[in-house]
TORVEXTI-192048 format. One record per residue: residue in three letters; x, y, z of N, C-alpha, C in turn. Coordinates in steps of 0.2 Angstrom, whole numbers, plus 5000, padded with zeros to 4 digits. Layout:
ALAXYZXYZXYZ
...
END
This chain:
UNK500449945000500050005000500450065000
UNK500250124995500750174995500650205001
UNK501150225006501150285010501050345009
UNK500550385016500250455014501150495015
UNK501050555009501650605011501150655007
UNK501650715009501450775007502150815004
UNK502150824998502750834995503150814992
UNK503450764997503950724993503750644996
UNK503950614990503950544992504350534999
UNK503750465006504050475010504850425012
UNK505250435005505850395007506150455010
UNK506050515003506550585007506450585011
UNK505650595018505850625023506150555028
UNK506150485027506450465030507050445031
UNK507350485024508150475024508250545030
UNK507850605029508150635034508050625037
UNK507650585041507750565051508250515050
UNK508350475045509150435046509650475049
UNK509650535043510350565044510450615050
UNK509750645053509750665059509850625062
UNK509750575066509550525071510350495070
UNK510550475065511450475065511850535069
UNK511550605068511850665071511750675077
UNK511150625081510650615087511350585091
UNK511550535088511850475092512450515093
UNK512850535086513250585091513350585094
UNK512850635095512850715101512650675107
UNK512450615107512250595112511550605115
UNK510950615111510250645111509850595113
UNK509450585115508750545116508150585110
UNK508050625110507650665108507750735104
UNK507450765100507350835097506850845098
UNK506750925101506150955102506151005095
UNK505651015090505751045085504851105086
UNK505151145083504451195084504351265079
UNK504751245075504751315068504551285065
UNK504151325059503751315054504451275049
UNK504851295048505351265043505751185045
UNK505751185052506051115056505651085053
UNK504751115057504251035056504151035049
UNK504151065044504151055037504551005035
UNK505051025036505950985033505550895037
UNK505350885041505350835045504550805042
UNK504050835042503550795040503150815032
UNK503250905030503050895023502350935026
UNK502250965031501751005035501651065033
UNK501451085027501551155024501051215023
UNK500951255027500251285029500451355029
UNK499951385027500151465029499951485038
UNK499551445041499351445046499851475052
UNK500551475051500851485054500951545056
UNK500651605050500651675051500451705058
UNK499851645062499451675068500051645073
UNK500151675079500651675084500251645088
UNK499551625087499151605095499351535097
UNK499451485092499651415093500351415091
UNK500551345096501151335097501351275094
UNK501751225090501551185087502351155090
UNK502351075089502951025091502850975085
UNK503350945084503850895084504450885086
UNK504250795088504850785092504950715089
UNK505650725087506050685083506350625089
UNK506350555092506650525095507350475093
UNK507550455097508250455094508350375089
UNK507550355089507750265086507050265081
UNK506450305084505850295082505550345076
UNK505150335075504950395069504750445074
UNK504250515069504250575073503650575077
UNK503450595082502950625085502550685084
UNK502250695083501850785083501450785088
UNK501550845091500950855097500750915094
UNK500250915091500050995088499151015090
UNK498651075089498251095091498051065087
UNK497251045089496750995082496450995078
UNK496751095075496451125069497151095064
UNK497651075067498151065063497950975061
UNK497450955062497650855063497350845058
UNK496950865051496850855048497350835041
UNK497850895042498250915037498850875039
UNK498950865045499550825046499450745046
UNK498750715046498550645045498650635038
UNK498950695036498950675025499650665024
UNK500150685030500950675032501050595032
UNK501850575031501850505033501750515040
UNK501850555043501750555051501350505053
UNK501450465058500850415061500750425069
UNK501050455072501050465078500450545078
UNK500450535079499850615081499550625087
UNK499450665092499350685097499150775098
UNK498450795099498250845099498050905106
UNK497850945107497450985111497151035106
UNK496351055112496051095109496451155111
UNK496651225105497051275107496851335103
UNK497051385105497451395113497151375117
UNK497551375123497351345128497851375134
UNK497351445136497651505143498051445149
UNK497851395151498151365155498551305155
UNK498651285150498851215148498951215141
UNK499151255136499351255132499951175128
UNK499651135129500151085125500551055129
UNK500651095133501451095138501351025142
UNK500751005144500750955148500750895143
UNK500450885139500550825132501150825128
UNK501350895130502250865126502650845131
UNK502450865137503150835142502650765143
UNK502250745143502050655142502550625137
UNK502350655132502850615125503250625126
UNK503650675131504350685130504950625136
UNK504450625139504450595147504350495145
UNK503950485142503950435137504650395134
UNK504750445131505450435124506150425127
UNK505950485132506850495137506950485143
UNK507450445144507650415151507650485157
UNK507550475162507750535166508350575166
UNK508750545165509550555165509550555157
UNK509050585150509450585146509550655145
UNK509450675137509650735135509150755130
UNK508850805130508350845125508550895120
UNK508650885114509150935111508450995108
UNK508651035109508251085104508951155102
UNK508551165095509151215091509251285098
UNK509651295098509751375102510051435098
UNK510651415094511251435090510951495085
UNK511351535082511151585076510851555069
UNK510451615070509851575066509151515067
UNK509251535073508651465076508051505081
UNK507651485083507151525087506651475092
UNK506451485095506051435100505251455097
UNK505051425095504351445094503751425099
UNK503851435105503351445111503551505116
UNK502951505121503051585125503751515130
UNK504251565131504751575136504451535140
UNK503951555145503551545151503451465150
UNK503051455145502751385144503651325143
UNK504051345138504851305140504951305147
UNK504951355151505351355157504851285162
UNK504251295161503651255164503751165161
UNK503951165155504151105150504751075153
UNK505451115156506051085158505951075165
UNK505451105170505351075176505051025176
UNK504451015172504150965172504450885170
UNK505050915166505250845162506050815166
UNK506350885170506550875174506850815180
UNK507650765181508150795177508350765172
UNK508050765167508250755160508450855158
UNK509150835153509350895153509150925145
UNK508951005145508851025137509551035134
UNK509751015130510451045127510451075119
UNK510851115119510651155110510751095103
UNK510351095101510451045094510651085089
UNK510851155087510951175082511451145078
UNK511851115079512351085074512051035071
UNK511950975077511450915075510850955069
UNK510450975069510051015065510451035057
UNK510751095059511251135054511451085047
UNK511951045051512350995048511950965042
UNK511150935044510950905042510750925036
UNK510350995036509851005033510351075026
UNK510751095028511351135024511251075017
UNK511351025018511550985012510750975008
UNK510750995004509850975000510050904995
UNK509650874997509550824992509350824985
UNK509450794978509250824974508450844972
UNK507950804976507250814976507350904980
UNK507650914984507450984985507851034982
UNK508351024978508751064972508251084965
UNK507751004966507351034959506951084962
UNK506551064968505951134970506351204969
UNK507051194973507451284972507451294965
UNK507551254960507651264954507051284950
UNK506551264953505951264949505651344954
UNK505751364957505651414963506051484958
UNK506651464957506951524953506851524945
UNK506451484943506151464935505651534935
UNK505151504943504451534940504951634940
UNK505351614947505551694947505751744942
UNK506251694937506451714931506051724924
UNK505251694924504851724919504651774922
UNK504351784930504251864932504751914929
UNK505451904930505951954927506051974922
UNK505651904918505451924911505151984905
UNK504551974910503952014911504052104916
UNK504552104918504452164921504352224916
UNK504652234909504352294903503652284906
UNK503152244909502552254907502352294913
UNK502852304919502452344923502652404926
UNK503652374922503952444925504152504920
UNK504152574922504352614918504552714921
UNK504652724914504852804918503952814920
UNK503752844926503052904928502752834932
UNK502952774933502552704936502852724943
UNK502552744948502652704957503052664958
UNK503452654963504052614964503252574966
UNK502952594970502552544974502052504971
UNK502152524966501552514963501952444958
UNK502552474956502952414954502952344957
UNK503052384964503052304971502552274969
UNK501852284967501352264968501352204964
UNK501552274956501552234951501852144949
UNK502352174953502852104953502652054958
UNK502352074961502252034967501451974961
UNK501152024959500751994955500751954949
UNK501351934945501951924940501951864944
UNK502451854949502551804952502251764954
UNK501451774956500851714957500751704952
UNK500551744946500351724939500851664935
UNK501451684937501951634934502051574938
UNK501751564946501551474949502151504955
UNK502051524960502051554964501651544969
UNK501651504975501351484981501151554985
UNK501751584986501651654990502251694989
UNK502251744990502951784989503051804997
UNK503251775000503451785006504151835008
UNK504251865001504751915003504951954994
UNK504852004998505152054990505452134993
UNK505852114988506252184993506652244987
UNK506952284987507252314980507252384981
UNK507452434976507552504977507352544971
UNK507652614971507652634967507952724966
UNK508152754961508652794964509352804957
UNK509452874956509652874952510552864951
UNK510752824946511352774946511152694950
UNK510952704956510852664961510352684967
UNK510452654971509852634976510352664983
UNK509952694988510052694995510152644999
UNK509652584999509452555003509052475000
UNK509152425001508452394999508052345002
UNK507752385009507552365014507052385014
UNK506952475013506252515015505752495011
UNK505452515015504552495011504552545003
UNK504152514998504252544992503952624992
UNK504252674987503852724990503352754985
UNK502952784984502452804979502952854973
UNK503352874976503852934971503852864963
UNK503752914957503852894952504552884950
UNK504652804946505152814943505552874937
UNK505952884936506152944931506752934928
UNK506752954920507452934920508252944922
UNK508452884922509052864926509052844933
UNK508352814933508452764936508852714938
UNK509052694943509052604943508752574947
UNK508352524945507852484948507952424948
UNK508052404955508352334957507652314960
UNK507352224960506952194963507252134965
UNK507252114972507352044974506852004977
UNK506751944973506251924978506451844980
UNK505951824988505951764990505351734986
UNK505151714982504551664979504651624982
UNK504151584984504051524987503351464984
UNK503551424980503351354980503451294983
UNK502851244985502951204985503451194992
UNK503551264996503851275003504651265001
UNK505051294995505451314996505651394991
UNK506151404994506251484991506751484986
UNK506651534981507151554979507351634981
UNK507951684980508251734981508451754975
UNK508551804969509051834968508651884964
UNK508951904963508852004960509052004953
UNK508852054952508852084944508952154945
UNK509452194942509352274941509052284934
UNK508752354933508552394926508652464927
UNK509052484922508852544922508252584917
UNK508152624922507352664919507652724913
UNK507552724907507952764901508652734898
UNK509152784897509752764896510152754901
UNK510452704903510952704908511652724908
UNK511752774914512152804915512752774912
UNK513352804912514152764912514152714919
UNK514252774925514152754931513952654933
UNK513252664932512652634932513052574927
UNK513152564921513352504917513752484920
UNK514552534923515052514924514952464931
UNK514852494936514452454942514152394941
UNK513452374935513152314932513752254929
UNK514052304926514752244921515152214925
UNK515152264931515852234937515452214943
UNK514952204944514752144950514552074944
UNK514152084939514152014933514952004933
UNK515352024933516152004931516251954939
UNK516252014942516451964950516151914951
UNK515551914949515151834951515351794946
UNK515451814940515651754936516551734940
UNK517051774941517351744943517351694949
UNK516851724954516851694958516651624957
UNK516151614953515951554951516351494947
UNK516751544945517451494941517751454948
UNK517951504952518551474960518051424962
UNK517251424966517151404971517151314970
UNK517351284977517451224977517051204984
UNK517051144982516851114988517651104994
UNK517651105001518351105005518451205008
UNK518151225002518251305006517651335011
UNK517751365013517451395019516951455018
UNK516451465022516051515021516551615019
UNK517051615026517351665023518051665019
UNK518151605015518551585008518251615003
UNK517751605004516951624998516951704997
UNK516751735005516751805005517451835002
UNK517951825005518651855001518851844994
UNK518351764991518351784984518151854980
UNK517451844982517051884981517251974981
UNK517652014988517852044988518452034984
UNK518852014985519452024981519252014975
UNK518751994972518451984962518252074963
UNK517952084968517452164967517952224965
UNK518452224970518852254970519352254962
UNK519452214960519952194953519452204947
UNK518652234949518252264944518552334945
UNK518852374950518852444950518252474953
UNK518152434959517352444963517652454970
UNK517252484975517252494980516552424984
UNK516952374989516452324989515952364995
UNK515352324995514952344998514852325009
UNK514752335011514552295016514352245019
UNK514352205025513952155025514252065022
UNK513652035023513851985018513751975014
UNK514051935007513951915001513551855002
UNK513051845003512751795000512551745006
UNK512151685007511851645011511751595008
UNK511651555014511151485012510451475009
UNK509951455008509551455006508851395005
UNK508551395006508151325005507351325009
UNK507351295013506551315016506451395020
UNK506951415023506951465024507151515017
UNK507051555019507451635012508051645012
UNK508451655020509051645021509251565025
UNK509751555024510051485028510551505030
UNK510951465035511751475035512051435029
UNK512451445028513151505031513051585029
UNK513251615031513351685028513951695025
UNK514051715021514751735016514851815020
UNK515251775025515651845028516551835031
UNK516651895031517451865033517451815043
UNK516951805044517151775050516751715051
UNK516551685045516151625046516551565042
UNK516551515049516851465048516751395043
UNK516051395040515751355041516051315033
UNK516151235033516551235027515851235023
UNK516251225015515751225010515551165009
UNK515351125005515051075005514751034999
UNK514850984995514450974991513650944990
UNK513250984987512451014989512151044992
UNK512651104995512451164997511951214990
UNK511651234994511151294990511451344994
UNK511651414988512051464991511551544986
UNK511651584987511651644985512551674986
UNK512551714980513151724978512951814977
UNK513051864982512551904983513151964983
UNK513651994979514052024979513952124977
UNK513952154981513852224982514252264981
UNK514252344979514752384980514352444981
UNK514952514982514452584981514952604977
UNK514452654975514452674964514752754966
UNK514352784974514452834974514252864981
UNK514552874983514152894992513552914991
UNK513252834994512652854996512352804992
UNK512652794986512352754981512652664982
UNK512052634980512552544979512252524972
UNK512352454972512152414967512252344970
UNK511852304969511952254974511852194968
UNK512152134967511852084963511852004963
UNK511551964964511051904969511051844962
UNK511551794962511151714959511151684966
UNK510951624961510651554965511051494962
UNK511651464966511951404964511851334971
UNK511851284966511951234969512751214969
UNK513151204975513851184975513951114973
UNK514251084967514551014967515050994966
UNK515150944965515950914966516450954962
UNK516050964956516550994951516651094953
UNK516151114955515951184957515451184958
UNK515151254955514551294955514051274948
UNK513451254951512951254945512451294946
UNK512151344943511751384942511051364942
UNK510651384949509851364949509551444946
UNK509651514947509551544942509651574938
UNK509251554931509751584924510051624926
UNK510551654922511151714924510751754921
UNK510851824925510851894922510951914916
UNK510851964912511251974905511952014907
UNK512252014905513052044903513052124903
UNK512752144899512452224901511652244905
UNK511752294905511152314912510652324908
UNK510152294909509352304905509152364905
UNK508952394899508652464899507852474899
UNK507652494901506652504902506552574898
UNK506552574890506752634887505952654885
END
């Protein structure tokens, strides 16, 4: 009889409780407590926009020999019995006084000897997804079994994408690249920067796009200020540069990378900028190997931006990527983390054009044995005009 899964056939998600639960014994764990939208996804295939409301609090708990457990609220049981999950346990919630807490320190209490160890992620880039109050209430209860941080155990596992989740990113940066396509159609000189966010934001569902859970971009003559701030009503004009990045999401994973345009003729300025971060990235992409480390990768990157006759930008160059919009590693000079083969990275290299001005510019590769493979068609070579 075929097994229920959601997503992916359920061999993927039980290789990943292999390759966790090998990183379990390690560290030495009985259990993982798991409770972000992205953990329990990775782990069961559980993909709901549900998670936007803050009032429920949701668990999986990964044991160190057995498949998973969920203890989640009972408006979630429907969707997760279509999971290979078979363990299921619920409460009606919220619940002011017993929200969950007592039915996951059962199961927890269950699985782990008194004297074992509770892993939950702590580490950068990780988050506890319950009120404080209720954890503090969960480790007296379960008590002296000790919590200790899983972020490695976790990290280790999930950095590496299997090729089943290399296609979703792939197919994630496809639908993103016929939006990019499509942008003459909605941007131009007298068009609303915000009014373009819309646009594109609309471009992206039309082209199979689950949600845009993130879009972000600028706009500004040569370059951009910033490309963080909310879009602003001021019309484009020419000499522009109009940069859009976006996180699309299908199928519960993301893609990231950006596009610049200029609005009319492009400046000298403005091309020279465009030519010389495409140059640094393609160099980049020549070097990267598997064996180098997160800031190997930055230093490339810097030292390619620089030998364009740029001034490099801030920050890091690029991230992880996959069920979240960022992942680790960060591409910065202080990050140790090595490279890998099967890492999904953004290759996100920046400079200022002009005090005050940037240009920032964003692919999406899959790292393998031989190098870098391209999950987002590349860029064009010169800077697109919107004449």
């Amino acid at each position: 009889m075929t097994e229920r899964s959601l997503v992916f056939p359920v061999a993927e998600f039980r290789a990943r409780v292999r390759r966790l639960q090998a990183g379990m014994a390690a560290a030495g764990l009985e259990a993982v407590l798991l409770t972000t939208a992205a953990d329990i996804f990775y782990i069961s295939g559980f993909l709901t926009r549900f998670w936007e409301s803050p009032a429920r609090p949701w668990f999986v708990v990964l044991p160190a020999t057995c498949d998973p457990v969920a203890v989640i609220p009972t408006i979630g049981a429907a969707l997760m019995r279509q999971s290979w999950i078979e363990h299921i346990q619920t409460w009606d919630a919220p619940d002011p006084v017993d929200d969950g807490v007592s039915l996951l320190a059962g199961v927890l209490a269950d699985l782990v000897p008194e004297q074992g160890r509770i892993g939950v992620p702590m580490g950068l880039e990780t988050h506890l997804r319950m009120p404080l109050a209720d954890y503090h209430r969960l480790c007296g209860q379960l008590a002296p079994r000790a919590f200790v941080d899983a972020t490695d155990c976790l990290q280790r596992v999930r950095e590496i994408k299997s090729e089943a989740e290399i296609a979703k990113i792939r197919n994630s940066c496809a639908i993103a690249a016929r939006a990019f396509d499509r942008i003459p159609e909605i941007a131009g000189a007298g068009r609303p920067l915000d009014a373009v966010f819309r646009g594109f934001q609309a471009l992206l569902l039309e082209e199979g796009a689950d949600w845009v859970s993130y879009l972000a971009g600028g706009a500004g003559q040569d370059g951009y200020r910033d490309v963080i701030s909310p879009a602003r009503t001021v019309p484009l004009v020419a000499g522009d540069i109009l940069m859009l990045d976006t996180g699309a999401v299908h199928d519960g994973y993301f893609c990231d990378f950006d596009r610049n345009y200029a609005i009319g003729r492009a400046s000298d300025l403005a091309r020279r900028g465009h030519a010389g971060l495409w140059a640094a990235t393609q160099d980049t992409l020549a070097a990267i190997r598997p064996g180098l480390r997160a800031c190997d990768l930055h230093r490339l990157l810097h030292r390619s931006i620089v030998a364009q006759g740029l001034t490099p930008g801030g920050g890091r160059l690029g991230h992880g990527l996959g069920v979240t919009l960022t992942e680790w590693p960060s591409l910065t000079a202080r990050d140790q983390t090595p490279l890998r083969s099967g890492m999904v990275l953004t290759l996100e290299p920046g400079a200022v054009l002009r005090p005050g001005v940037t240009m920032v510019h964003e692919e999406n590769i899959v790292l393998r044995e031989t190098g870098a493979e391209l999950l987002s068609p590349r860029a064009p070579t010169d800077l697109p005009e919107l004449l």
